[in-house]
N, C-alpha and C positions, 0 to 999 in steps of 0.2 A: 563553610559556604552558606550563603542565603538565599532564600527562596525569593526572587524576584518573576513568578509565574501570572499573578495580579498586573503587574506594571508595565510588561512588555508585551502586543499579542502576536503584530503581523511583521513582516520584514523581508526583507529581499540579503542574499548575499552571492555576489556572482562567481564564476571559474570562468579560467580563460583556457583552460583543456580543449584540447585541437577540436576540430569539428569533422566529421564522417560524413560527408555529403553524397547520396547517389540522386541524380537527377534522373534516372531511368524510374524509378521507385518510388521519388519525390520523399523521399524522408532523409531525416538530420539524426544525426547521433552523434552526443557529445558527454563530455563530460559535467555535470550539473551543479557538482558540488566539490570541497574538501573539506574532508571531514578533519578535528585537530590542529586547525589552523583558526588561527583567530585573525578577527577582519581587523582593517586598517582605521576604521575611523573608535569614534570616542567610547564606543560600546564595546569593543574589542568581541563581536560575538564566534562562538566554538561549537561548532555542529559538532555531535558526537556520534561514532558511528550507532546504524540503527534507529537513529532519532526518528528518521522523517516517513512518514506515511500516506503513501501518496492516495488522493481520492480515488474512489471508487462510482461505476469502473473507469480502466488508466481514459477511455478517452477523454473523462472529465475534466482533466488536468491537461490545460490548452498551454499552446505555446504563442504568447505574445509579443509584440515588438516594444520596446523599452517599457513594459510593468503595462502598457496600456490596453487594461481590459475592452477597450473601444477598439483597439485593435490586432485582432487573433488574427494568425498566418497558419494554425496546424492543433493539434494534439497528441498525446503521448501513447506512442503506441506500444513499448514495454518498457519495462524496468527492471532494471538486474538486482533490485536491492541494498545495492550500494550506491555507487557518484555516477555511474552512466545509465541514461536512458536514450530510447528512439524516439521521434518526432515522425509523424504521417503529418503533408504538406499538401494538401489538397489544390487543384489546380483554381485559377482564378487571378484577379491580380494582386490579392496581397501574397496568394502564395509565391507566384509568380519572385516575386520583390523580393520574399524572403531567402528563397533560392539564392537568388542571383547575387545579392548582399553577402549571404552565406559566404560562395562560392570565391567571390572577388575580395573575399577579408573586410569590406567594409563595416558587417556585422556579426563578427566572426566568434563572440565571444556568449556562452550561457549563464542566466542569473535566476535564482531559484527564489519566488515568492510563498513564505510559510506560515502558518498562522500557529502559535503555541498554543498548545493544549493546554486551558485553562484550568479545565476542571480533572488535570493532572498532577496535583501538586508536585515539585520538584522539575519541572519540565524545563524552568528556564533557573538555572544558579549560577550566584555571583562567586567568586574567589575571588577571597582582597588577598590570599599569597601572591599571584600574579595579576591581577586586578582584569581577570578574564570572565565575562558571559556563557555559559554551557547550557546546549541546547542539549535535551534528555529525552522531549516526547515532542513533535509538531507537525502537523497535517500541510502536505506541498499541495497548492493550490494549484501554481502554474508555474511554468519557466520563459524564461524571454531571451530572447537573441539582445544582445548589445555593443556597442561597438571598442567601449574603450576600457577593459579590467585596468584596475588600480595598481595592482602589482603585479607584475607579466611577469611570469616565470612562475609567481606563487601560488597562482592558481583562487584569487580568493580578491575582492576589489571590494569598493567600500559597500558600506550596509544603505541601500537606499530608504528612503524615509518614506516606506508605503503605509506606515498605521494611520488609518481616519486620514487617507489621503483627501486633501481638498478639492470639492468640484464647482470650480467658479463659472457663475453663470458669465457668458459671453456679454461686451460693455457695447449695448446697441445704441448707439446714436447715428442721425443723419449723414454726417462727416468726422471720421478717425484721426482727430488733430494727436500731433506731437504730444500734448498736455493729456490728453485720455490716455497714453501707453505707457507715461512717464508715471501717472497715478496710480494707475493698476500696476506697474512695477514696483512703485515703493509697497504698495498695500501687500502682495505678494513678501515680498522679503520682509516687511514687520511682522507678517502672519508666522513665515519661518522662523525669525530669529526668535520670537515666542514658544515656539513649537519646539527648538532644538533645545532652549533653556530649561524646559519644563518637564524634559526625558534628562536631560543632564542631570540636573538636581534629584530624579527620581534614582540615580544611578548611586552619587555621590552622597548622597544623603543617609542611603540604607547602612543600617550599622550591624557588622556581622557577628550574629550568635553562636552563642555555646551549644554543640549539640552532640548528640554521640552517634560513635564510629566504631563500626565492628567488620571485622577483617570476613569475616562470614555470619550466615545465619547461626552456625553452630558455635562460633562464638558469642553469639546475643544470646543461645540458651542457655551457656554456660555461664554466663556474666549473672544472668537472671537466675540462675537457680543455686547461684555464691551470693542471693541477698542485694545487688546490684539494683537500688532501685529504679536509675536511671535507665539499665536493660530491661528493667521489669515494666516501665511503661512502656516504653519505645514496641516491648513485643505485642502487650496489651492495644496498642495503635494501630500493630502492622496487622496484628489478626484479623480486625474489622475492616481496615480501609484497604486488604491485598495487597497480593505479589506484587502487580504491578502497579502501586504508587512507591515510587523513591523515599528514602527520606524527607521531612521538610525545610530540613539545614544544611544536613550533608549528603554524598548520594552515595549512598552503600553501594555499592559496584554491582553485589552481589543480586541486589534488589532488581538492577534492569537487566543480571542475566540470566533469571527465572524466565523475565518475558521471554526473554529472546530463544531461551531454550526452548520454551512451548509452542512459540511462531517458526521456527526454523524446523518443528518434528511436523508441521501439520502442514503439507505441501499441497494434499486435495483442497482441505476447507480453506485454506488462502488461496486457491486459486480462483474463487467463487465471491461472490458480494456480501458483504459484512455489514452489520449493524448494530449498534448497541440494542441490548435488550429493555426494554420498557422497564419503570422499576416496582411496576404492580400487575398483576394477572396472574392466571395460571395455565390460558392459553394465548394466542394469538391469532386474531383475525383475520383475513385482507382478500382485497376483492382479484376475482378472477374473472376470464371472457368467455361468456359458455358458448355465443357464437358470435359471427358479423355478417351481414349482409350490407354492408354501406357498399354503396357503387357510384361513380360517376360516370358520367358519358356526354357526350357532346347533344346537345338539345335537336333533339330532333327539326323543328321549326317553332319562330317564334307564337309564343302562346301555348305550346305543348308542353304538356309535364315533366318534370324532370324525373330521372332515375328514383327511387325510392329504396331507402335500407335501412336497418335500425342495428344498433347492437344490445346485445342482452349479457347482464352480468352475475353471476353469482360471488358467491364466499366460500370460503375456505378457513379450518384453521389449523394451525400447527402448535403442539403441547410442547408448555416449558419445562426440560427436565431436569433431573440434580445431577451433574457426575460429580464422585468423590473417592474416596478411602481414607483410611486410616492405620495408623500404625502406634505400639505400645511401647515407651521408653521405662525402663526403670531409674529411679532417682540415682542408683547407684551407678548406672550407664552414663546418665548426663552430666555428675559432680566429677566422675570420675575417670570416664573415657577421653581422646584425645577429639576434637574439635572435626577433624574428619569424617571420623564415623557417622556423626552427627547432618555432616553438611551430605556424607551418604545418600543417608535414609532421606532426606529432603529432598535432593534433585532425582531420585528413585520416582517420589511421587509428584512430583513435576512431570517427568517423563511421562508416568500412567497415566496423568490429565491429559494428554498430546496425546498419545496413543488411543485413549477412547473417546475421543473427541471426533480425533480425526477418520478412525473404525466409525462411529456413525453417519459421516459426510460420504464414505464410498461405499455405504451401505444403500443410503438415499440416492447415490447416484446412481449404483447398479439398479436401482426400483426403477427410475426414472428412464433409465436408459432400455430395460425394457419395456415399460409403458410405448414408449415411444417408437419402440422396433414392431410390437403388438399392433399398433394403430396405422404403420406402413410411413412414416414417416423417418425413413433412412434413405441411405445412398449404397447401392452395392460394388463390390470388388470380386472380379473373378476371380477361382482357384489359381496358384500360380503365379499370380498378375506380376509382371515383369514396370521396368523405370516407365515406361508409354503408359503403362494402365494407372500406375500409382499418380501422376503427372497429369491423366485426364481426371480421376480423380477430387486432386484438388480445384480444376479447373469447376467441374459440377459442385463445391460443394460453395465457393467461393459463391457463386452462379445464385445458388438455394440461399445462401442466407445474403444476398443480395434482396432477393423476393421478399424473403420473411422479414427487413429490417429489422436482422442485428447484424453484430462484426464477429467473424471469428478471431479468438483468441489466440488458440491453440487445438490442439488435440489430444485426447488423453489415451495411450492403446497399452494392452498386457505387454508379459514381457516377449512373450513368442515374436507378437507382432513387431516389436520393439528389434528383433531379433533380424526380420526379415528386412526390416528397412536397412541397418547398415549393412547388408548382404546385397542390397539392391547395386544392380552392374547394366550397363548399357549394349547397345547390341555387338559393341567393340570389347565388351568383356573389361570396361573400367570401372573402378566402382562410384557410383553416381554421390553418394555422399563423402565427404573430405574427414578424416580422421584423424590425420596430423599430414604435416610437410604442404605438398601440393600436387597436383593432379592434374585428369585431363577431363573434360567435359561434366564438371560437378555442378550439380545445380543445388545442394544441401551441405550439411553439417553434421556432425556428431561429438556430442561433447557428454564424453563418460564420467566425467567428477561429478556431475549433476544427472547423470541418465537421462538425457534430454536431447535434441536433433533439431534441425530445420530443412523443410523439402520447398524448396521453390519458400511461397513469402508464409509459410504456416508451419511455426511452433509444432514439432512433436514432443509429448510428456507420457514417462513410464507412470503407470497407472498399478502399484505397488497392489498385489495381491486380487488383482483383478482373474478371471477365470479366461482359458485358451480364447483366440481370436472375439478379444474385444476390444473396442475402438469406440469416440466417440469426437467429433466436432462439439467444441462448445465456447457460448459466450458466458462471460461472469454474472450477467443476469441471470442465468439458469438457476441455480439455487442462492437463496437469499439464508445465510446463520445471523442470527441474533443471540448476541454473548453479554453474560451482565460483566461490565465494565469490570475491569483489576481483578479478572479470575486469571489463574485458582487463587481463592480467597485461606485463608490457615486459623483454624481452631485449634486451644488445646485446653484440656483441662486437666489439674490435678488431682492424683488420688492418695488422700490422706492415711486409706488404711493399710494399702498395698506397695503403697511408696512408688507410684507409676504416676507416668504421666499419658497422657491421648492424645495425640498430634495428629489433626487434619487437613487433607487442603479438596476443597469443592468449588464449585463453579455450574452455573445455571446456561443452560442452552437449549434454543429453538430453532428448526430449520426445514425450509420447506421448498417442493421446487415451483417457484412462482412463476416461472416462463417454459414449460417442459421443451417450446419449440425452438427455444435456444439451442437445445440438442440438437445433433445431428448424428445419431449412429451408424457408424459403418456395418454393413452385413457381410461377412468373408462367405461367399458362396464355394462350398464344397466341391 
């Protein structure tokens, strides 16, 4: 394969996967993507799963009416990870429009705008065996409602031409003759057919290199340490540039399922706002509000002063730290052992990087969340509290972070509480959350593969290791991780006298909680 991640950046590729409409809720939930399906026009592009990564937080990622940033109808309100997301449809008239299109099939179809991550080498590769595009790493901007998918049934319509899309300024003359629309239409299509020639040629052009392919990590050890000069740089490559950059020719499998193994064990610190890490300091800065007194009020009468308020800010900052380990091979281990063993010991400490990563996200949020219980800023629940009390509940908390302008997300509660909620039963003695089949009067969900629920329109999430009756409302702004880019990163070094080798994997991280009143903790009164 080739690296064509420089030549291609942004794109659209649509799904014509049903669309979930509830007009009571005003949100859309469809299917966004197919993953392994190559689109129809001359790029032939192949989302792979895991590829895409939506902005942060999900509301940033808006949902528009055909790619036109001028015109948003909604936002994304969750993401499952995979090809379906939810859409919040705010009231108004474009939401209005977009409903009702939704609803009546006129625009019934979702298209997903992505931008490849450039500074990911391997993100975007060419296969001349099928003469297909692979998308490996790219950030979804937004999605758009559209009317007409290319291939119905296949879930996957042509690749719209959003890079360095054109903004022509409007043609103002006195009177809009025939001859001004005739002009500007040819001027348009010679701008395209430019435009299409000059990605074509970029496509056809590129000549595919020779590069190397290892079935696993532990086979690039063992290739390198059989004299394999070729393994021997590729490892010397991958040590410094990380787990997670791909090859730059071909895409070791294995390479994007380090990432995915450490993004999928670390379910607190991805629930939270992310950012890359700077690539110099040792701490980091950033400003906080120590108070506000801004007011407005209606003016008294004219000539009379208005309200007066200032706000005052200070700083903060959060230290960057190392996690790591390491582990001892013997040359006689690595020449000699079966290629397993090997790829073992690797995704062992893959694992350990997830694991103590994500042990310091629920360490800062347990800090957090009693700061903020400390200061009085929670919501209580009576002992006992039955479906009515849990139900008002979410009413007050929706209510509170109304006031405090944020959204909540979800919720994050131990496991007792976790315990209580699918317990929870109505005064007819049904159980108020749905488990499997169907029911009578459920206003929730429980869904045990993931240990996760929904009561009324709020996400509940088990909070792995958390101590008896703890809870918390929270938005994604609440804590802010900065991670240096492609960790865990893998050292190793030789030892000539002992005949060992030193295999490392580390990774640098900061995190702080920048908005504490993002929080919202629950207090289980006794």
């Amino acid at each position: 394969m080739t690296d064509l991640t420089a030549s291609l950046t942004t794109l659209t590729i649509a799904s014509d996967g049903p669309l979930t409409l509830d007009r009571a809720k005003r949100t859309i939930t469809g299917k966004i993507v197919v993953f392994g399906v190559p689109s129809s026009d001359y790029r032939r592009i192949v989302i792979e799963p895991g590829a895409l990564t939506p902005r942060q937080p999900l509301k940033a990622v808006k949902l528009l009416r055909d790619h036109d940033d001028r015109d948003p109808v909604g936002f994304m309100l969750s993401y499952d990870g995979g090809d379906t997301a939810t859409f919040s449809v705010p009231e108004g008239e474009n939401g209005d429009r977009a409903l009702a299109e939704a609803e009546n099939g006129l625009r019934d179809g979702l298209s997903v705008g992505i931008n490849i991550l450039r500074d990911v080498p391997g993100a975007l590769m060419y296969d001349e065996a099928d003469d297909t595009n692979h998308v490996y790493a790219a950030e979804l901007l937004e999605t758009s409602l559209c009317a007409i998918p290319a291939l119905a049934g296949a879930g996957v319509t042509d690749v719209a031409a959003t890079i360095d899309r054109p903004r022509k300024e409007p043609i103002m003359t006195d009177t809009l003759t025939r001859e001004d629309l005739d002009a500007a239409l040819a001027a348009f299509g010679t701008d395209s057919d430019r435009r299409l020639e000059a990605r074509l040629a970029q496509l056809s052009d590129a000549e595919p290199e020779t590069a190397p392919t290892f079935a696993s990590y532990g086979d690039l050890i063992l290739a390198a340490a059989g004299g394999d000069d070729t393994a021997r740089e590729y490892a010397q490559r991958l040590a410094y540039e990380g787990a997670a950059t791909p090859d730059a020719h071909q895409p070791n499998t294995w390479v994007a399922d380090t990432v995915r193994l450490v993004e999928q064990n670390r379910k607190t610190l991805n629930s939270f706002h992310r950012e890359p890490l700077p690539a110099k300091g040792m701490t980091l800065e950033y400003m906080t509000l120590k108070s506000n007194s801004m007011t407005v009020e209606k003016q008294s009468g004219e000539g009379e002063a208005l309200k007066f308020g200032k706000i005052q800010l200070g700083s903060a900052t959060a230290s960057v730290d190392t996690y790591g380990g390491y582990t001892k091979l013997s040359r006689q281990v690595i020449e000699r052992t079966d290629a397993l063993y090997l790829n073992t010991a690797f995704r062992a400490m893959d694992l350990e990087y997830a694991r103590a990563t994500e042990a310091a996200t629920r360490t800062l949020l347990k800090e957090a969340i009693t700061a903020q219980m400390t200061a009085g800023n929670k919501i209580s629940l009576a002992a006992g509290a039955g479906a009515d009390e849990w139900l008002d509940l979410l009413v007050d908390a929706l209510s509170e972070y109304e006031d405090r302008g944020y959204t909540i997300e979800a919720a994050k509660v131990s496991k007792d509480v976790f315990k209580r909620l699918l317990r929870l039963e109505d005064t007819a003695g049904n159980r108020l959350m749905l488990v499997s089949g169907t029911g009578v009067n459920q206003v929730g969900s429980i869904d045990l593969s993931s240990i996760s629920g929904k009561l009324g329109p709020v996400r509940f999430e088990l909070l792995a290791g958390a101590g008896a009756n703890t809870g918390t409302f929270y938005d994604p702004l609440a804590i802010t991780t900065w991670e240096s880019a492609g960790a865990p990163w893998q050292l190793d070094q030789e030892n000539i006298v002992d005949l060992t080798k030193d295999v490392s994997k580390y990774g640098y991280l900061a995190q702080a909680c920048q908005h504490p009143t993002a929080l919202l903790p629950i207090e289980f009164l006794a």
